[in-house]
C-alpha positions as a Markdown table, in Angstrom:
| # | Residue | x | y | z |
|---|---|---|---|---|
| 1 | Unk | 25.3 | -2.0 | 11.4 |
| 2 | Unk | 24.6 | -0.5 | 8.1 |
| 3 | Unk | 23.0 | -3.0 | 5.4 |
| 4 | Unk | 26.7 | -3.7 | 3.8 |
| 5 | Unk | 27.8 | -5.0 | 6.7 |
| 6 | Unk | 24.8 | -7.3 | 7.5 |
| 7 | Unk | 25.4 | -8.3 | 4.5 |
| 8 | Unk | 28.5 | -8.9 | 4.4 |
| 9 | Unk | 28.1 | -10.9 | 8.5 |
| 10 | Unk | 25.7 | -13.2 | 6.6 |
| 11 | Unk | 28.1 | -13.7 | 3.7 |
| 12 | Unk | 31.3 | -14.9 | 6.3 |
| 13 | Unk | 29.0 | -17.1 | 8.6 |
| 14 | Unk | 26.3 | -18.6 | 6.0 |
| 15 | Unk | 27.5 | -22.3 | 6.8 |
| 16 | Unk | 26.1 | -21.4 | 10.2 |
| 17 | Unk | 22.8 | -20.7 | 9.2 |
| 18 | Unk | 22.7 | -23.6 | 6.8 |
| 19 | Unk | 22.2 | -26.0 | 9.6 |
| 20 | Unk | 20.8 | -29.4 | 9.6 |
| 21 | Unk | 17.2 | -29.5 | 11.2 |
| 22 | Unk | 16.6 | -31.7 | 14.4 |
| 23 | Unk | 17.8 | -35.5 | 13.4 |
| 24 | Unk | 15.3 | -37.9 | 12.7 |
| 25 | Unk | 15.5 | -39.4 | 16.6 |
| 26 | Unk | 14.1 | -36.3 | 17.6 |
| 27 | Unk | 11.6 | -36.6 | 15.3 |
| 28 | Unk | 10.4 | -39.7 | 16.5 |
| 29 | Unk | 10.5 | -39.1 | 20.3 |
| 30 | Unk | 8.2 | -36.2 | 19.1 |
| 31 | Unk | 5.6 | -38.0 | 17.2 |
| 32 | Unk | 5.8 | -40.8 | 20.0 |
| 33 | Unk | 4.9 | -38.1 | 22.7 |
| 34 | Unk | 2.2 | -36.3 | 20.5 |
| 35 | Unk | 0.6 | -39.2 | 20.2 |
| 36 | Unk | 0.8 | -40.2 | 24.0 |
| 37 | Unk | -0.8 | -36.9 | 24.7 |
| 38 | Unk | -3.8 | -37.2 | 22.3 |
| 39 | Unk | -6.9 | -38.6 | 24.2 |
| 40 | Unk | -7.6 | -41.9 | 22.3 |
| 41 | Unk | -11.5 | -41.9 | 21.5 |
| 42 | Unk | -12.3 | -40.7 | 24.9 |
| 43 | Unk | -15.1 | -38.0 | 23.3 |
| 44 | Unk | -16.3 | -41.0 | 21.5 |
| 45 | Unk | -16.7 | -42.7 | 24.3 |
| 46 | Unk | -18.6 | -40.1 | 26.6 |
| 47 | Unk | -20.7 | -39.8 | 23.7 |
| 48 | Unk | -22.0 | -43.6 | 23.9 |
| 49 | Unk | -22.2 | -43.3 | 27.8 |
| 50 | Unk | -24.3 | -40.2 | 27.4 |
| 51 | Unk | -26.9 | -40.7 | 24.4 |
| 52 | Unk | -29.8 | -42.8 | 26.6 |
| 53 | Unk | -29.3 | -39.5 | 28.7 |
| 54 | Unk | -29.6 | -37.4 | 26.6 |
| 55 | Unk | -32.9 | -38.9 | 24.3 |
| 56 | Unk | -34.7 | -39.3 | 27.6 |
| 57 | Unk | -34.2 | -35.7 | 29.1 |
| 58 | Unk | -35.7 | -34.9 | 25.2 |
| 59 | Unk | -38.4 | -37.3 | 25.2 |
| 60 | Unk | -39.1 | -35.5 | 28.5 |
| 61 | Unk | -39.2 | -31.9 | 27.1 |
| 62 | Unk | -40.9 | -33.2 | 24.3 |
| 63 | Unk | -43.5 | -34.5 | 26.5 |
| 64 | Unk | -43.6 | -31.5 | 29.0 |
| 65 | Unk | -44.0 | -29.3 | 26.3 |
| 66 | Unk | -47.2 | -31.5 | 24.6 |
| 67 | Unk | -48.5 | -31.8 | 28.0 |
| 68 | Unk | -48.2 | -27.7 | 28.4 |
| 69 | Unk | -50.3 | -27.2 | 25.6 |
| 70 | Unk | -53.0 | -29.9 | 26.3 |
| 71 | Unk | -53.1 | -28.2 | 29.2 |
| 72 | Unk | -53.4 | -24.7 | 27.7 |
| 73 | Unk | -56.2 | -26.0 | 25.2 |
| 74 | Unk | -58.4 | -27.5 | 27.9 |
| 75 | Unk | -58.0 | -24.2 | 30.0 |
| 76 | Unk | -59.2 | -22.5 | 26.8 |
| 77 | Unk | -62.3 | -24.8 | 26.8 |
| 78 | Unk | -63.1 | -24.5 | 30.6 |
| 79 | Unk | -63.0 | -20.4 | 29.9 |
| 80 | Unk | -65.2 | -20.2 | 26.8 |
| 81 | Unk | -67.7 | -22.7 | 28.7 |
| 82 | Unk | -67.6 | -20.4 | 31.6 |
| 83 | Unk | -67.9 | -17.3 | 29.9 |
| 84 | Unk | -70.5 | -18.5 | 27.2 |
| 85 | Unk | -72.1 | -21.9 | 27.9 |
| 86 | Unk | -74.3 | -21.6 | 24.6 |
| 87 | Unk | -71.4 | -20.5 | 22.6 |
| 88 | Unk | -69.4 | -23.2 | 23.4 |
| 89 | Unk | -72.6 | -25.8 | 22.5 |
| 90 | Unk | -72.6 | -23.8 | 19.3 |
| 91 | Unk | -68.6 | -24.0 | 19.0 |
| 92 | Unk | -68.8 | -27.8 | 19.7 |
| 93 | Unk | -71.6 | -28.1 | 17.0 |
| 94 | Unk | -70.0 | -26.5 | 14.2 |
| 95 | Unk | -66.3 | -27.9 | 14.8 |
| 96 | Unk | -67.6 | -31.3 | 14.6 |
| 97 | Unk | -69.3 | -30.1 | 10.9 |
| 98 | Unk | -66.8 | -28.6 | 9.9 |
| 99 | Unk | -63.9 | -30.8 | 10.8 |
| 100 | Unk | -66.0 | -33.2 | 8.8 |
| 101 | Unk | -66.2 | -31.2 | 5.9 |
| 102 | Unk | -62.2 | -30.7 | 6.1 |
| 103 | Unk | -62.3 | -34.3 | 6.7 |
| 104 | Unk | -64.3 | -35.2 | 2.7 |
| 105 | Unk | -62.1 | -32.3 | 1.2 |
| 106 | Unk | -58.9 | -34.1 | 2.2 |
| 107 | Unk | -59.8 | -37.1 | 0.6 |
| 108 | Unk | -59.4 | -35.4 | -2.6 |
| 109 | Unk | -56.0 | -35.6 | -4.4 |
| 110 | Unk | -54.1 | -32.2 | -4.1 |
| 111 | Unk | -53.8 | -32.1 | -7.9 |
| 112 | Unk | -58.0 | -31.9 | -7.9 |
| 113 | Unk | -58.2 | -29.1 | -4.9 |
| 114 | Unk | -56.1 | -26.1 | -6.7 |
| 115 | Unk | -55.0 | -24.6 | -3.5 |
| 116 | Unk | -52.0 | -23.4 | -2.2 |
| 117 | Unk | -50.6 | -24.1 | 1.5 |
| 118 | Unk | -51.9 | -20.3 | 2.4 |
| 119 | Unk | -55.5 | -21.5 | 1.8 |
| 120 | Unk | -55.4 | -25.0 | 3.1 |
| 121 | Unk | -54.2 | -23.2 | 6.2 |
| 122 | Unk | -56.8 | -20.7 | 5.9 |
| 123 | Unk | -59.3 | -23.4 | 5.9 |
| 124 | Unk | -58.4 | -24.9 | 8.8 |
| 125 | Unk | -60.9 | -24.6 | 12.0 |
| 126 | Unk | -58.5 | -22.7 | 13.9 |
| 127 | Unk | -56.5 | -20.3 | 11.8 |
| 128 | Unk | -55.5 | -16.8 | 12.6 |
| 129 | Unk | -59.6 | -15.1 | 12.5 |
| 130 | Unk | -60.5 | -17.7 | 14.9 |
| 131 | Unk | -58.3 | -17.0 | 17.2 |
| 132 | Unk | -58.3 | -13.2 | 17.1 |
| 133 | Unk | -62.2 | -13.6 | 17.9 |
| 134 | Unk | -61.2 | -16.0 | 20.4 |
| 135 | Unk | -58.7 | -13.9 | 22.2 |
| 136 | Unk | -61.2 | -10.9 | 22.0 |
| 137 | Unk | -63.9 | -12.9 | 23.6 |
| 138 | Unk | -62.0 | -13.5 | 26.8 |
| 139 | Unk | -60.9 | -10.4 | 27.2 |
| 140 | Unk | -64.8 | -8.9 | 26.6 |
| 141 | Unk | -66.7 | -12.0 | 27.8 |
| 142 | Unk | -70.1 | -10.3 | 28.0 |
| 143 | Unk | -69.6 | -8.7 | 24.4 |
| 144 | Unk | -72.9 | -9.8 | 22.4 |
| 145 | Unk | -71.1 | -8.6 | 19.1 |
| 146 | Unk | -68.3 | -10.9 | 19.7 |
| 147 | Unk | -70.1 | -13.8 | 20.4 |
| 148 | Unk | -71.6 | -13.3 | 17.2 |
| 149 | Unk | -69.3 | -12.7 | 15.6 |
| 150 | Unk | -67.6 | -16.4 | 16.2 |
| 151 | Unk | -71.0 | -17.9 | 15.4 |
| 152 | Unk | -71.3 | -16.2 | 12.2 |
| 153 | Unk | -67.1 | -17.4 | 11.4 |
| 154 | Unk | -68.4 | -20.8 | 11.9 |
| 155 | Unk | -71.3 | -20.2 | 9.2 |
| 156 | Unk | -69.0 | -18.8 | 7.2 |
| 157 | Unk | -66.9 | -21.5 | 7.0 |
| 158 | Unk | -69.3 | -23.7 | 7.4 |
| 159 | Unk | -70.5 | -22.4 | 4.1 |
| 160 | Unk | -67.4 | -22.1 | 2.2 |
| 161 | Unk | -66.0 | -25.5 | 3.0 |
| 162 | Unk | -69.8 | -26.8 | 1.4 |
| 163 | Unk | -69.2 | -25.0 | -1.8 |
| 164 | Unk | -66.0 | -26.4 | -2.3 |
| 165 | Unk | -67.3 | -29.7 | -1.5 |
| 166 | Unk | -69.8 | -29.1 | -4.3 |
| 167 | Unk | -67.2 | -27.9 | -6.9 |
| 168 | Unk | -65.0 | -31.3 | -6.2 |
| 169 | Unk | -67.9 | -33.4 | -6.5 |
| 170 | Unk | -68.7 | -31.7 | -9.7 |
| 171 | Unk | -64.9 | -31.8 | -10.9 |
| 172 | Unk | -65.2 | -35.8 | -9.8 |
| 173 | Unk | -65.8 | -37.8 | -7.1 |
| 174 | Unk | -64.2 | -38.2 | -4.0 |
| 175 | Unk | -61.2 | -40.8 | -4.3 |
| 176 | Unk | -62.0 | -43.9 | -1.8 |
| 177 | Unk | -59.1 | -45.6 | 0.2 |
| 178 | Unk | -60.8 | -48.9 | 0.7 |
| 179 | Unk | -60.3 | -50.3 | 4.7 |
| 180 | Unk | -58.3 | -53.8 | 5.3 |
| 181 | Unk | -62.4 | -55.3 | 5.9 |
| 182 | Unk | -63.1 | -53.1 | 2.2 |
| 183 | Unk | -61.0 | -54.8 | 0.1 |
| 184 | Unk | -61.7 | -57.5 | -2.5 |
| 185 | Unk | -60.0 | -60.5 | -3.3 |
């Protein structure tokens, strides 16, 4: 058929492509199966049968993963105390100072320190150095340098986190959250 004669086919029968869509019964019987089919709030439902489930098995992960690196931290301990029983007195020593000088420089509003959140983290006790000289020293254990060298990063820090001290007690004095038994009436 040439495009004249389609044409001319669709011309003679166009009442028979003008037909009237399915009648509104159809319609209906439709909708009424559709909605038959759907599952009515049956995801909704697993989903309140399963939540306890599901928060203990993360409670659990949560836990096992906490507990993993308790574990990992004490191993860490029970090998620098092997390998160096006078560094780790000397380790103990100066991470109870200097925790306690991080301790006084928190108590300072963060207005009053000036530092950014690259050297707050830098002045924590076990930031990136640390643990590079920790990870050499177990894998050189009877390396006199090394061991030296951690004692000398606690000085170090030891000494740094005093000047600052000095500097904010200069620049004013430490703020004082007053205890429950503190407080006046």
């Amino acid at each position: 058929m040439s495009d004249n004669n389609l044409e001319d086919f669709i011309r003679q029968h166009r009442a028979g492509f003008e037909e009237e869509g399915p009648r509104p019964r159809v319609w209906k019987e439709l909708e009424r199966q559709l909605k038959a089919s759907q599952p009515s709030g049956k995801v909704a439902y697993l989903l309140k049968r399963h939540w306890l489930k599901a928060a203990a098995v993360l409670v659990l992960v949560v836990n096992s993963v906490m507990l993993y690196q308790f574990l990992q931290f004490k191993k860490q301990q029970q090998d620098l105390a092997r390998i160096s029983p006078e560094l780790q007195e000397a380790q103990v020593y100066y991470s109870a100072q200097i925790t306690q000088r991080l301790e006084d420089i928190r108590k300072y509003p963060p207005e009053v320190l000036g530092l950014d959140s690259a050297a707050r983290k830098e002045l924590e006790l076990r930031n990136e150095t640390f643990q590079l000289l920790e990870k050499e020293l177990q894998q050189n254990p009877g390396n006199e340098r090394i061991r030296s060298a951690m004692i000398r990063y606690y000085q170090m820090k030891l000494d740094l986190l005093d000047k600052i001290l000095e500097e904010l007690r200069a620049k004013q004095p430490p703020s004082k959250t007053l205890n429950n038994h503190e407080r006046e009436i």
